[in-house]
C-alpha positions in Angstrom: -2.2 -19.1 -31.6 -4.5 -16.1 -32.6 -6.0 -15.5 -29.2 -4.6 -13.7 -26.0 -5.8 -14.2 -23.2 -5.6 -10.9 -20.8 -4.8 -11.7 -17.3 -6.4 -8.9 -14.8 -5.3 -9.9 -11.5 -7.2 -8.7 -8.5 -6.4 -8.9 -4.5 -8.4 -9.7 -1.8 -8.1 -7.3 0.9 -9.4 -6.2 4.1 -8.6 -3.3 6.8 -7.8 -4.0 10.1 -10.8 -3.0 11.9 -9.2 -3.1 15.3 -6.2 -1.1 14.7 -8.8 1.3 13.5 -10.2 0.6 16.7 -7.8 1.4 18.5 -6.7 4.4 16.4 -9.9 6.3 17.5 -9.6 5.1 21.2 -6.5 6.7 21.5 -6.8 9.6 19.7 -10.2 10.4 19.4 -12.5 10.8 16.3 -11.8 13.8 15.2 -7.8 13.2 15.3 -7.8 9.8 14.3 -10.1 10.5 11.6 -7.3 13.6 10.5 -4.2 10.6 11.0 -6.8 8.4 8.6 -6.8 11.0 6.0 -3.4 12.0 6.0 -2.2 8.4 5.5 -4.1 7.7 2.8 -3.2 11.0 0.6 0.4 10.0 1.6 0.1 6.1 0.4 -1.7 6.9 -3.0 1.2 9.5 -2.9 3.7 7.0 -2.3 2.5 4.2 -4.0 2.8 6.3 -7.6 6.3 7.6 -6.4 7.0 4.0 -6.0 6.0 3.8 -9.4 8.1 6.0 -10.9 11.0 5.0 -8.9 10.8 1.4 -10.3 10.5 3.0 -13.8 14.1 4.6 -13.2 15.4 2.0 -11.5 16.1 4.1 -8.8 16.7 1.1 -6.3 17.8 2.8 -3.5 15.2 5.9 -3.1 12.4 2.5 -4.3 13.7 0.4 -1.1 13.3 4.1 1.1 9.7 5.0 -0.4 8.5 1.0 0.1 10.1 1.2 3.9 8.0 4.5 4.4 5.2 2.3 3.3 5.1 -0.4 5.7 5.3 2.5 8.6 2.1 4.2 7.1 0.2 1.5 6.1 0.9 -0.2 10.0 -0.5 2.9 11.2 -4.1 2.1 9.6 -4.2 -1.4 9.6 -3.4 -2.0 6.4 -1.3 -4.8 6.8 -1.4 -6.4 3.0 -0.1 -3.3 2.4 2.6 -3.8 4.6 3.7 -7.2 3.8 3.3 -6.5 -0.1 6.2 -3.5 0.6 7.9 -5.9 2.5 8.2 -8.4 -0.4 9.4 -5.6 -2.4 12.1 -4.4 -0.2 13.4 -8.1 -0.3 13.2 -8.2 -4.1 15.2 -4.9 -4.2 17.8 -6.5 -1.0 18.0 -9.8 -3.8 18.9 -8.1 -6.7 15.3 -9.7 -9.2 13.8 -7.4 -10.8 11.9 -9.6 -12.4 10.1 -10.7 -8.9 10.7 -6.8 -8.2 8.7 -5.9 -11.3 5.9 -8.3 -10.3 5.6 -7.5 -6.7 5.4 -4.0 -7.0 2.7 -4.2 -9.5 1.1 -6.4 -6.6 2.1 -4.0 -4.2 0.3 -0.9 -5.9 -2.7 -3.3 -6.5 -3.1 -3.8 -2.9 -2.7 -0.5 -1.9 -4.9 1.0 -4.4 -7.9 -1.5 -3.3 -7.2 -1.1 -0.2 -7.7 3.1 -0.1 -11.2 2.1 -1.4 -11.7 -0.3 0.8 -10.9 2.3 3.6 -13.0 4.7 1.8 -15.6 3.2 1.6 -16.0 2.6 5.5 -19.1 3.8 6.9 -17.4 5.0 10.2 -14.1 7.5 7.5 -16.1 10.9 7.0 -13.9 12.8 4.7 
């Protein structure tokens, strides 16, 4: 076998257009638009922390940083987000860090395309 095949995984995902919705109904634009952008610095933020955690296999400050994550990516209907960090967390509760290893990598994959996805939204002027 002389040839490797390179596997580059990619994830559909979408943003919650209604919590979005919702978000500027309640708040208005330019606050929801401010709660928009603060959640996203703090995800990309988080989601390389996460990183870095799994690479020390600091378990316990991974399974805080991933719980964090859910909350903020709720918030902006990003809810692949969510259920990736919820995978995670149960990785980290079972004790695989094989799966954990995998569905992190998922998780920052996710959260990554979906901060362009979100970005890219006509309606997000930042």
């Amino acid at each position: 076998m002389k040839h490797v095949t390179q596997i580059k995984p990619t994830e559909s995902v979408s943003v919650d257009q209604e919590r979005l919705a919702e978000l500027y109904t309640e708040l208005g634009e330019i606050s929801a638009e401010d709660v928009v952008c603060r959640a996203m610095e703090e995800l990309a933020l988080r989601l390389t922390y996460c990183d870095r955690l799994h690479r020390t296999s600091a378990w316990p400050d991974l399974r805080k940083s991933a719980k964090s994550l859910i909350a903020i990516a709720d918030q902006i209907g990003m809810s692949a987000v969510s259920s990736a960090a919820e995978h995670v967390i149960d990785c980290i509760d079972q004790n695989d860090a094989v799966a954990l290893a995998a569905t992190l990598g998922r998780m920052i994959r996710i959260g990554e395309e979906s901060l362009t996805v979100i970005w890219d939204l006509e309606d997000i002027k930042i």
